[in-house]
C-alpha positions as CSV (number, residue, x, y, z in Angstrom):
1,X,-10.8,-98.3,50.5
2,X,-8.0,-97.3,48.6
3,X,-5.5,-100.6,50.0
4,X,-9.3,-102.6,48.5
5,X,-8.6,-100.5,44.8
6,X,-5.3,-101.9,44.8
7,X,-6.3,-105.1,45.3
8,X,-8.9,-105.3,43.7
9,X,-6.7,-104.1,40.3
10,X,-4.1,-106.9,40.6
11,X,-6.8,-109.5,41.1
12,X,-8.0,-108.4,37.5
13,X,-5.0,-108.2,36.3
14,X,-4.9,-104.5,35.1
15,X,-2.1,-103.3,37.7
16,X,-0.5,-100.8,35.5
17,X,2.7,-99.2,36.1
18,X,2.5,-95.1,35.4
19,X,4.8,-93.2,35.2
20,X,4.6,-91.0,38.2
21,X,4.6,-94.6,39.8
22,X,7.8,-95.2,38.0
23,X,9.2,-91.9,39.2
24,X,9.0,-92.7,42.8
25,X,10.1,-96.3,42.9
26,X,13.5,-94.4,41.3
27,X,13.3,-92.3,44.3
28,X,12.9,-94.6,46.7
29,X,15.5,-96.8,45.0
30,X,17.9,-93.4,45.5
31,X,17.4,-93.1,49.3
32,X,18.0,-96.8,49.9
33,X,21.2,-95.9,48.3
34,X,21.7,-93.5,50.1
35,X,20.9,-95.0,53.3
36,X,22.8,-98.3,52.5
37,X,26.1,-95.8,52.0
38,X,25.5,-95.1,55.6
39,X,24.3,-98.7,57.0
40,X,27.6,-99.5,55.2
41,X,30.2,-97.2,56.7
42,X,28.5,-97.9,59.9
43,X,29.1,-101.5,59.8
44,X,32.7,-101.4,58.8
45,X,33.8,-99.1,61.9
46,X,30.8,-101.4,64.3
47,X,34.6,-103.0,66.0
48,X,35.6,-99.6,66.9
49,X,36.4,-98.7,70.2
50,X,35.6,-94.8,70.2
51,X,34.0,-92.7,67.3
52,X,34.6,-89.5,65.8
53,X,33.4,-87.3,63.0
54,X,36.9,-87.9,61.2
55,X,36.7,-91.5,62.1
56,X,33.1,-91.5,60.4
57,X,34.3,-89.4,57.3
58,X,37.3,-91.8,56.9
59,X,35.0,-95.4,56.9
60,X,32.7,-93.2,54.5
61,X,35.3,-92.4,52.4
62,X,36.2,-96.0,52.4
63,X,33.1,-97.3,50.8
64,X,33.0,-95.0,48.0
65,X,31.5,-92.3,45.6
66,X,29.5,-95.1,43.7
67,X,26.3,-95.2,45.6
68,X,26.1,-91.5,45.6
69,X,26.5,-91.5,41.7
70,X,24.1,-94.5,41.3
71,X,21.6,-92.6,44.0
72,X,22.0,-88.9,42.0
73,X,21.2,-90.9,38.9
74,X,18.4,-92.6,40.4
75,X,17.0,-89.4,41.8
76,X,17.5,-87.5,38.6
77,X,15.6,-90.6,36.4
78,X,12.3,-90.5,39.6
79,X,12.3,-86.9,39.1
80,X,12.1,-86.6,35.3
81,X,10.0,-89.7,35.3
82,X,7.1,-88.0,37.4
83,X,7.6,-84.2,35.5
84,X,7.1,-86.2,32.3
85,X,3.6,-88.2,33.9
86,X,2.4,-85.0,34.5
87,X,3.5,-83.3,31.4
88,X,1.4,-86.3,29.3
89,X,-1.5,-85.7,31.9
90,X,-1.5,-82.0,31.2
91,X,-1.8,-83.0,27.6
92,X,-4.3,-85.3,27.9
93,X,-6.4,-82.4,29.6
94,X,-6.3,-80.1,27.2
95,X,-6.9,-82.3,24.0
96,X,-10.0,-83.5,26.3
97,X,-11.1,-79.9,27.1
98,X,-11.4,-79.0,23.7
């Protein structure tokens, strides 16, 4: 039923981004940054013979601090994207209620 709404929406042509919809794409943008931080150092040590913790920390420290500023950020934006969806939903309530 609800996959049917969906459709049913982009076939009129009314799909409409909110903002709570906003707020989790950033969030789901922030843990494929995360994850691809990972995916990453994995791939670089993938010839290595033996693994270790120190090992892993070292081919982490090798890819960076950037994805986990770009990520933070993301996460940050997702978060203050769906508190302000429902603060303008909230609002919308009470100037309805009254």
């Amino acid at each position: 039923m609800f996959i049917y709404g969906i459709i049913r929406f982009i076939e009129k042509g009314v799909f409409k981004m909110t903002r709570r919809g906003t707020g989790i794409a950033f969030i789901a943008i922030s843990a494929f940054l995360i994850s691809t931080k990972y995916i990453s150092a994995a791939i670089f040590g993938s010839g290595v013979s033996s693994w270790s913790q120190d090992l892993f920390d070292g081919m982490l420290s090798y890819v960076g601090y950037t994805l986990n500023i770009f990520s933070v950020l993301s996460l940050l934006v997702g978060i203050l994207y769906i508190v302000w969806g429902e603060y303008e939903e909230l609002k919308l309530k009470r100037i309805t209620n009254k």
